[in-house]
N, C-alpha and C positions, 0 to 999 in steps of 0.2 A: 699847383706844384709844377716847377719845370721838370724836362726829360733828363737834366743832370741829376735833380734833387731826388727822381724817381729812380733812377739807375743806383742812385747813393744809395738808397733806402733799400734797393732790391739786394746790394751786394750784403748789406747790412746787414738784413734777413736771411739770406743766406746763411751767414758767417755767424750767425746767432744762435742758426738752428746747429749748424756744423757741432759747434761748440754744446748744445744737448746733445748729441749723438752720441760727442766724444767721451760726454761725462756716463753716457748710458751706456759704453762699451767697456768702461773703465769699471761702474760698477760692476757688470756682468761677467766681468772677468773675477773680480774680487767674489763675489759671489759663486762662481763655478768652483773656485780652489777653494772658498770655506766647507762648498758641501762634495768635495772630492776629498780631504782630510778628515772630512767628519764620519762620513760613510765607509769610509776604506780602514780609519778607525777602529770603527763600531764590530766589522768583520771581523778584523782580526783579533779583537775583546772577545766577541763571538764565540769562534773556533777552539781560543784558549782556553774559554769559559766550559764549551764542551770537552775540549782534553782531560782537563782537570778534574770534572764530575766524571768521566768514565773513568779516571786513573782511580778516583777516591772510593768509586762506587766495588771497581775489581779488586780494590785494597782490605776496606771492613768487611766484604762479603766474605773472603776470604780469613777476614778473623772472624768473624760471626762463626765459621763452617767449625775453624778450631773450637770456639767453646764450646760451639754444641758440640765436637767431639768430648772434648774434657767433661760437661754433665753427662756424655750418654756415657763413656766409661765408668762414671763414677756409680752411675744408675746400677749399669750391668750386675758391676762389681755385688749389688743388692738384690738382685733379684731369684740368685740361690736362696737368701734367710727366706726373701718374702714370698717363695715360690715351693716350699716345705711343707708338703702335707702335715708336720709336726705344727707348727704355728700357726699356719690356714684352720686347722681344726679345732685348734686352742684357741683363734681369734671369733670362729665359728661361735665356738659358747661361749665366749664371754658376751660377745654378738647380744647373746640372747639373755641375759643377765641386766639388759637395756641399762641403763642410768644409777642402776641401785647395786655399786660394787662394795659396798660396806660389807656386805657379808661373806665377800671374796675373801678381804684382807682380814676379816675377825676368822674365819676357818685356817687363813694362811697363818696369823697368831698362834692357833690354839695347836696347829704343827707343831708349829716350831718348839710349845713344851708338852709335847707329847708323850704319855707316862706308859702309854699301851692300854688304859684301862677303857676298853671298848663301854661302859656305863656312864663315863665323862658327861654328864646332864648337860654340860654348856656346848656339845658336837651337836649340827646340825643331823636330822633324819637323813637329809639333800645328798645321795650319794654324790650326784653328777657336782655339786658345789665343792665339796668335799674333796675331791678329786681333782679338779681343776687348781683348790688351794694347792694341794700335795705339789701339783705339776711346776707351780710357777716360779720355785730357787732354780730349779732345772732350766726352765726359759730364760730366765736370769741368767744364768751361767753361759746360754748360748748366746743371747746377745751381747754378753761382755766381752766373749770372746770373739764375735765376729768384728763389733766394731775396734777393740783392741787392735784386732790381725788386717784390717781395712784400712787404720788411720785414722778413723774419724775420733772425734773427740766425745761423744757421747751419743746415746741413740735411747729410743721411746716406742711404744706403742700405746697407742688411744686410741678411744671408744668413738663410738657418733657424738657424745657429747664433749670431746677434748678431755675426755678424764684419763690419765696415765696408770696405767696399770702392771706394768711391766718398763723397766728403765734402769739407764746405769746410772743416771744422775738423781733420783724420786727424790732421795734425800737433800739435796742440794738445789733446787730452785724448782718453782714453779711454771708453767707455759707462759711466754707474753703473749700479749694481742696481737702479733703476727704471725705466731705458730699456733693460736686456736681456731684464726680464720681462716689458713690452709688447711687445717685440720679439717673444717667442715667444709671449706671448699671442694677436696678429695672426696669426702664423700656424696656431697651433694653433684660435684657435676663429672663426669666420665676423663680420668688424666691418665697416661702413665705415670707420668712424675709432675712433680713442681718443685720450684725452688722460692724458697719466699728473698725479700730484699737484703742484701746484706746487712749484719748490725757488728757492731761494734763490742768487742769481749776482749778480757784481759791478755790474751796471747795474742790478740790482733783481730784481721776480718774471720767474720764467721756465716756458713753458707748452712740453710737448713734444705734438707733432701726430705717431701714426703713420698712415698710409696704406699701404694695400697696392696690391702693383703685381703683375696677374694676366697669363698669358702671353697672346699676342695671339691672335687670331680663330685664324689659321691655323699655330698651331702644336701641336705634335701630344697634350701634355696641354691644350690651351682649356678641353676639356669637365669636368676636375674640378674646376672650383670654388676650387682651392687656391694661395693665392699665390705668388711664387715669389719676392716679396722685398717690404722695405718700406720706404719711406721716412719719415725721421723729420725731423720740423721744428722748432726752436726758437725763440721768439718772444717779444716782451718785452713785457708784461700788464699791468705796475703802472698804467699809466695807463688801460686799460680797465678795470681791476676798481675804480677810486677811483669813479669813479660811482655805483655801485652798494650805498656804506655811508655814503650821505646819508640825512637824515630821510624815513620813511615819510609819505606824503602821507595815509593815515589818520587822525593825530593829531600834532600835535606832538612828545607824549614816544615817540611809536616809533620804534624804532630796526632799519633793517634790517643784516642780519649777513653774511659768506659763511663758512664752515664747511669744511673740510677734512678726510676723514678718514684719516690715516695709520696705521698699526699698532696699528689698534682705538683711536686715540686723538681728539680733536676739537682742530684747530686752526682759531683765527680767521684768516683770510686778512686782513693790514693793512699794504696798499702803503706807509703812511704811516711805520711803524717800520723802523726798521734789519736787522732779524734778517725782516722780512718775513711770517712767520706767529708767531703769539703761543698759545702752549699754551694750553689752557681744563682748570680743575682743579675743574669740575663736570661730575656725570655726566651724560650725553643720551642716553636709550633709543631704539630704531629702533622701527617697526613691523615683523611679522612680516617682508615682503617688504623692507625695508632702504629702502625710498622714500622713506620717511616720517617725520618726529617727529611724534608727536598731538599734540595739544594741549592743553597744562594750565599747570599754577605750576610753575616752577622759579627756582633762584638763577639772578640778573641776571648777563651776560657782562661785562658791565662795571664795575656796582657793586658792592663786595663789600657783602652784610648785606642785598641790597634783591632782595626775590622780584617774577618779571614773568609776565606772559602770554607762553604763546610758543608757536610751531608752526613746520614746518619743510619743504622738500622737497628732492629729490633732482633735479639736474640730469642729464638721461641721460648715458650714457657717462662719468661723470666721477665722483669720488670726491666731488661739492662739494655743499654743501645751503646753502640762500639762508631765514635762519630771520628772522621776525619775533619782535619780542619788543615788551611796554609793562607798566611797572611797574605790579602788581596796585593800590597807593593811588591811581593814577590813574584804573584802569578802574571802582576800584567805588567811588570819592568820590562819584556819584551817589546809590551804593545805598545807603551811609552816612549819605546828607542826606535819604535816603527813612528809612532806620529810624530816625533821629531822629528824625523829625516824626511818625513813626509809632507811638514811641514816646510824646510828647507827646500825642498825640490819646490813644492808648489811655488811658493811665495817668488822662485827665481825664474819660474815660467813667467807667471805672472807680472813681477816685476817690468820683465822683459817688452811682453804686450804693453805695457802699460804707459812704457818708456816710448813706444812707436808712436800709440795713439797721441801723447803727448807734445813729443816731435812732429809731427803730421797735424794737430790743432796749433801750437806754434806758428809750426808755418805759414800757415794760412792767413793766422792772426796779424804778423808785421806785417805781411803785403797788404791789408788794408790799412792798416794804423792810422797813417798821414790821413788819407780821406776821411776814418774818424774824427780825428782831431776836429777836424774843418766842422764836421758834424754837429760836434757836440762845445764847439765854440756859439755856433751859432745859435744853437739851443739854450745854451746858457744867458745870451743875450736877450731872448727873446722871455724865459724866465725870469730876466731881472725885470724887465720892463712891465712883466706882468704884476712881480711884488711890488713895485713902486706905486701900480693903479689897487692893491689891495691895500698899501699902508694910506695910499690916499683916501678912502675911502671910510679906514678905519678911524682918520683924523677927522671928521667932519660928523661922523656919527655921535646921533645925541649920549644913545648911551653910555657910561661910565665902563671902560673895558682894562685889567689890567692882568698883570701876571707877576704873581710873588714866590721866592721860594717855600720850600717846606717848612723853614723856620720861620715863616712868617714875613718876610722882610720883602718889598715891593720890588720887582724886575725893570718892569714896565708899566706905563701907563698910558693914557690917552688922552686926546686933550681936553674933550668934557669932562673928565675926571679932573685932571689939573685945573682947569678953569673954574671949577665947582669948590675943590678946598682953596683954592686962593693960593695956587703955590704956579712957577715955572714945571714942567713935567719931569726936569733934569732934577728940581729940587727934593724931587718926592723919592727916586731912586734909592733905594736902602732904607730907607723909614719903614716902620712898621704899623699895624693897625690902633697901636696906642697912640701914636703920635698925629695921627691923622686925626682917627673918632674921639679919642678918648678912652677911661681904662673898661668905663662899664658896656661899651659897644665891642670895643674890641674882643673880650671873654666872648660875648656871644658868637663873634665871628668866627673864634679863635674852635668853638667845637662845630661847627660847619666845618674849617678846615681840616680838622682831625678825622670828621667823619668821611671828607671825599677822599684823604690820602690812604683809609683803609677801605673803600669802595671800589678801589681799580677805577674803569670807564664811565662809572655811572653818575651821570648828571643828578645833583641836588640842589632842589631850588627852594629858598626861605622867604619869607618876609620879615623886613628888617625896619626899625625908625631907626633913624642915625641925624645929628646935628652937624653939620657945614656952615660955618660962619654964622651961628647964631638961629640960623633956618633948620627947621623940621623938614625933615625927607621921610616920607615912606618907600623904601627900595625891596622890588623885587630881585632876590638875589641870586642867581645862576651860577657853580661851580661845578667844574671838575678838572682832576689830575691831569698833568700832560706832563711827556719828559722832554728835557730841550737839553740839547748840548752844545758848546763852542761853537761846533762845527755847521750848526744850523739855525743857529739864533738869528743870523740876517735876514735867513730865509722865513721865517716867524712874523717879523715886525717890522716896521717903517725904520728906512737908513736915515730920515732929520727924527728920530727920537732916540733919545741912548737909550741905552740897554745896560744894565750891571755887569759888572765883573768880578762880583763876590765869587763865588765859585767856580760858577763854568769854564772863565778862562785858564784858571790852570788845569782842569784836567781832562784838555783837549776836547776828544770826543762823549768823553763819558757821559752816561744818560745821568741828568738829575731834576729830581721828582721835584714840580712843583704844580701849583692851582691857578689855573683862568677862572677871573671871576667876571659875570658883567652885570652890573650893577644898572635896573631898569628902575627909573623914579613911577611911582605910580601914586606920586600922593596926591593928588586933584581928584584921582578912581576913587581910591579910600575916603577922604574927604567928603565926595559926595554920600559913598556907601554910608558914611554914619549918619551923615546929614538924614538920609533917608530911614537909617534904622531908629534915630531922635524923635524924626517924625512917627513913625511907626509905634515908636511906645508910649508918645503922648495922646496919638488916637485909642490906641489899646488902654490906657488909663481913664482915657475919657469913655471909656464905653462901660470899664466896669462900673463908675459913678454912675452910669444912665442907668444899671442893672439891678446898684444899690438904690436909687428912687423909685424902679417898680417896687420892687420888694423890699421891705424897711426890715424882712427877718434874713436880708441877704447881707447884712452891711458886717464888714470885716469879714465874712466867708471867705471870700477870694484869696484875702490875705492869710488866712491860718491854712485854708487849704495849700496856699503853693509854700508855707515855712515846713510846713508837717511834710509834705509831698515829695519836697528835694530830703529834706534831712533823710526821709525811710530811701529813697534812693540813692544816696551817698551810704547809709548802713549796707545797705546789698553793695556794692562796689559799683553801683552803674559807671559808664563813661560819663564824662562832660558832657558829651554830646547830647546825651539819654537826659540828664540833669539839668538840661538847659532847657530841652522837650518840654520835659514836665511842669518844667516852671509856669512855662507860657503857656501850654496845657489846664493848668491849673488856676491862671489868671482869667482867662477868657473863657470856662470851663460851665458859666451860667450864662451866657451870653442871647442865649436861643431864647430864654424868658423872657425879654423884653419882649416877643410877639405873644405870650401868651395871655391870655385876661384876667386882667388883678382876681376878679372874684373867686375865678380856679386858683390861681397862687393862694392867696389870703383867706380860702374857705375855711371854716373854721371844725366843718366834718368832713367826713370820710367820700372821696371823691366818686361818683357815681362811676361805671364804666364808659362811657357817651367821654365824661371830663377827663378821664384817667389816657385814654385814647387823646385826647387833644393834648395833657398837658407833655406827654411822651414826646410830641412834633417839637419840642425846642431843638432835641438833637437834631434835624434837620435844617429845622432855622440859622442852627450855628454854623452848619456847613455850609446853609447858602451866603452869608455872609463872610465868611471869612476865607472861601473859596477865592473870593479875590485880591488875596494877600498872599504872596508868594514869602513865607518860612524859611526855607532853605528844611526844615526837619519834620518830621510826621507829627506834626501839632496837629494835624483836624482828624487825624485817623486815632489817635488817645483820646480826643474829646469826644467824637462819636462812640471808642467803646466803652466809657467809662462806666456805664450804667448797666453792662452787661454782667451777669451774672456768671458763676464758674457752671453751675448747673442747666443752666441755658432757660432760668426764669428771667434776666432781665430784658430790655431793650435797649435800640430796636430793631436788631435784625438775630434776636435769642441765640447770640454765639455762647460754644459751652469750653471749658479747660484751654486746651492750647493753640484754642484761636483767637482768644483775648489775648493782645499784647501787657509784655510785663508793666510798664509802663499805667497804662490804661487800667490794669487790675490792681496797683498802687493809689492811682485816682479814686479808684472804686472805691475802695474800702478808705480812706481818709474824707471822701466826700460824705460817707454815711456814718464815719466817727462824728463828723463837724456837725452837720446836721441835727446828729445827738443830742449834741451839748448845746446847742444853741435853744433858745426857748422857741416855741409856738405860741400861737392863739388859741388852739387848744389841746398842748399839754403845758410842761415846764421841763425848764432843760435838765438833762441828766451827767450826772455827774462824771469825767472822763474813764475811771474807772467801771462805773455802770455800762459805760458807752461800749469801753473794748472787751468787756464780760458777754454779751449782748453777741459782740461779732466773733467771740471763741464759740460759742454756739453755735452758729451761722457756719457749722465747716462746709455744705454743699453749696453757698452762695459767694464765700469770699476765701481769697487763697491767704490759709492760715497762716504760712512762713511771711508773708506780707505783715497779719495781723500780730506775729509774737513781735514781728522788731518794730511795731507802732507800741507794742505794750511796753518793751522796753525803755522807749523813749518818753513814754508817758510816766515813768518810775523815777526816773531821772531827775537832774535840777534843771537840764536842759530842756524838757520837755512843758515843765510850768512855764518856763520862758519862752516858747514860742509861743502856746497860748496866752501870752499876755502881752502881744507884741499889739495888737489891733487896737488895747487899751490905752 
């Protein structure tokens, strides 16, 4: 490099880096003003988020405070009746009358037609009962007149067991299930009052008040604490609770709410509708202790679609929560007209910078320009001259290289390609792979293509025949995607080869998908491959014949074992691969017997141990022989385990279950079916049926799912026919 070309290159760098700086101040700026709106934001969301829960929280606490004023007045109001030694005394004994008031109301009867004849046989002995009847028109009369003069719409006293014994309504309705469970609520756990859930009655909302009524000073339980009845008050609400779902005085859009909760459910309490409480069909979480809603965004109670602020409390003793709510667009429109202006300020700072660094990379930039130019003139030169030594190169290479689009249709090619179909390489240009191979080469190409355009980068390579003038080609086939555009297609190929203009050229730069293929002949490799694998199978042929002249009760074995062998491994779904195994597995599968001595083979009794030991060594024989055949598949490791057993009685290295390959345990048992059926010298052969009957028995020595789909096959029409193939 000279000291000009070195100064060029220095300024160059410079001017390179300048240009990341500038784009690194540019972000950083962008970046400081997103998290300066973001943040300054989120504050003032914040602070309104707090104003608003303190506004809402001073708001319903404040009606919370009124209703419990309006129950404790209401209480008050009752705690003269149930504060009367006249009733305490009278709740005293009925107290004690426990559960069995039948005989209250039969002595209050027999008053009421009272002739004065003190003999009356139907009067109880029971002064003290007796006497309590007499009393209770009298208690009547005072609690009609109390609740009368009160307001309320009806009033009760009950026992521990929710039975009425005194009432302005006895006549007229029974207790429901939420004034029997207050009823023993009161007694069972220590209240001043309670109020059960509001329900719904024909003049509108109705509020039940129970009050407990405890024995007097001086009666003989005073001292435990425990009431001895209650009275229950009914009163009509609708118009005191309509006060109270007027506009919060907060803000105009607030809206305050009253809340009810029934059976884990939330009802609006609204005097104003007919049905009186209105279901709510969004959820509201309590606080731990049940006092409480927090405070956050939920859907609006009344608008559907529109989210609000809200919070909530719990009026004591009562099921009822008094919740504020204000539509969230309300509460943060401020913070909205803050991030807009905030966003405006920013962005003009920002701008501002933006416009300098801008200005100040500009600048920089023209004052070099020209000396770029020069730069990258000469670089280009030196580019082209390097494409022109790649296109050469690629012109002279054997292999077949081209490039087609996605539809299939040729770009470019090369000249051994051209030279090989017999065309100029301009001729071939737009043709497609029918017109070149043919229709039945093409199809197959045709999903190689398919398969690399949905592969992205990944190289796929095939083996292909394909005819060229009459000539067989074996080609090893290489593809993958690449995108070319107008704009770089020179740069791609050789300038003395055309290139198409189907597409690319009208649209300019754009990327369009197509496949480099390069097509490697390797049919002289193949060619020999088979030649050798010909030879390979006429020696393996010839060997079984040598196998069948030791043994004359071997002949056709080889052959029912490897029909039987493949067919039960095509039943199990093996691979090809496994199915080809087995084949040859099962072909050469006696092979080892030819070292061993006819007299052991052909003995016509039961082999001594000494023989039975020698005639085992075939398995070994076979692998020294055929050890030097290179398979390409575990041929000699199936033929070795074939004779192993599942229980680990076979030979000869007593493998037991899943160390016998599938394969091998297939052999097994088809070797000792065949073997069956074929005759001896001394037995006679047994019949297929016999044979596979024989090996369902056999379950610790042969794997039975092997042995049902051999039985299957032997049931078959298919199955007579492979055994009759040797014939």
């Amino acid at each position: 490099m000279t000291p000009n070309e070195g100064q060029t290159a220095k300024r160059f760098t410079i001017r390179s880096n300048f240009k990341y700086i500038a784009f690194l101040l540019v972000a950083i700026v962008c970046l400081a003003a997103i998290i300066n709106i973001y943040f300054s934001t989120k504050e003032q969301k914040q602070q309104k988020e707090n104003t608003i829960e303190q506004l809402q929280l001073g708001m319903i606490s404040s009606k919370v405070e009124v209703i419990s004023g309006k129950l404790k007045d209401l209480t008050n109001n009752s705690t003269q009746l149930v504060g009367s030694d006249m009733f305490r005394l009278f709740a005293s004994e009925v107290d004690m009358l426990k559960s069995d008031l039948s005989r209250l109301f039969a002595y209050r009867g027999s008053y009421a037609i009272d002739d004065g004849n003190d003999e009356d046989p139907k009067k109880d002995t029971s002064i003290g009962v007796n006497a309590l009847a007499a009393q209770m028109p009298m208690m009547e009369d005072l609690l009609k007149g109390f609740v009368s003069f009160s307001g309320y719409i009806s009033g009760r006293i009950v026992n521990r067991d929710a039975q009425t014994y005194i009432g302005t309504d006895m006549g007229i309705s029974a207790l429901n299930e939420s004034q029997i469970e207050y009823s023993k609520k009161m007694f069972n756990e220590k209240h001043s009052a309670l109020f059960a859930p509001l329900r719904r009655a024909e003049p509108g909302l109705v509020l039940d008040i129970f009050l407990p009524i405890y024995p007097p000073a001086f009666y003989d339980n005073a001292d435990s604490g425990n009431p001895v009845g209650v009275l229950i008050l009914s009163r009509l609400v609708s118009g005191i609770f309509s006060e109270f779902t007027a506009s919060s005085p907060s803000n105009e859009n607030s809206k305050i709410k009253l809340l009810q909760a029934i059976g884990g459910r939330m009802f609006e309490i609204a005097p104003w509708l007919p049905e009186g409480l209105r279901p709510i069909n969004i959820k509201i979480d309590l606080d731990q202790n049940g006092m409480m809603i927090p405070f956050g965004i939920r859907p609006s109670i009344d608008v559907k679609g529109v989210d609000s602020y809200s919070t909530g409390l719990k009026v004591p003793e009562t099921d009822w929560f008094v919740i504020e709510e204000a539509p969230v667009e309300f509460v943060l429109k401020d913070v909205a007209k803050y991030k807009k202006e905030a966003i405006i300020k920013t962005s003009l700072v920002a701008a501002t910078l933006i416009c300098l660094i801008i200005g100040l990379w500009w600048w920089t930039q023209n004052a070099e320009s020209k000396k770029t130019a020069g730069i990258f003139k000469k670089l280009a030169t030196t580019i082209k001259e390097q494409r022109r030594l790649v296109g050469s190169i690629n012109a002279v290479i054997p292999d077949f290289i081209a490039y087609k689009s996605s539809e299939g249709f040729y770009l470019y090619v090369n000249s051994a390609f051209a030279t090989a179909v017999g065309r100029k390489p301009k001729e071939m240009i737009g043709l497609d792979d029918k017109a070149i191979f043919g229709f039945d080469t093409a199809k197959k190409l045709k999903r190689t293509d398919d398969l690399v355009l949905i592969s992205g980068d990944k190289i796929i390579t095939t083996e292909e025949t394909i005819f060229l003038q009459s000539k067989r080609y074996v080609m090893q086939v290489s593809k993958v995607a690449m995108d070319i555009t107008a704009a770089n297609k020179d740069d791609c190929f050789d300038d003395d080869i055309e290139f198409a203009s189907l597409d690319l050229d009208d649209v300019s730069s754009t990327p369009q998908k197509g496949i480099v293929a390069v097509f490697r002949d390797i049919t002289e490799m193949v060619e020999s491959q088979e030649r050798s694998k010909l030879a390979m199978k006429q020696t393996i042929e010839a060997m079984v014949v040598s196998i069948e002249l030791v043994d004359p009760y071997l002949a056709g074995h080889s052959q029912k074992l490897v029909a039987l062998s493949t067919e039960v491994a095509k039943e199990l779904n093996l691979s090809e691969a496994d199915i080809s195994t087995i084949g040859s597995a099962a072909i050469l599968s006696q092979i080892g017997k030819m070292f061993i001595p006819k007299d052991i083979l052909n003995k016509p009794d039961a082999l001594t141990k000494e023989e039975m030991a020698i005639m085992e060594t075939h398995v070994e024989h076979a692998r020294k022989i055929l050890s030097e055949i290179s398979f390409e598949l575990p041929v000699i490791d199936v033929i070795c385990q074939m004779n192993e057993k599942m229980d680990g009685s076979g030979y000869p290295n007593r493998l037991t279950g899943d160390g016998i390959s599938t394969l091998a345990r297939i052999l097994g048992v088809i070797n000792s079916f065949c073997a069956m059926i074929s005759p001896r010298v001394y037995r006679v052969a047994k019949t297929p049926a016999e044979a596979v009957s024989i090996l369902e028995k056999m379950t610790a020595q042969y794997d039975q799912t092997i042995v049902a789909k051999l039985k299957d096959i032997m049931n078959s029409i298919r199955g007579e026919r492979l055994l009759n193939l040797n014939k």
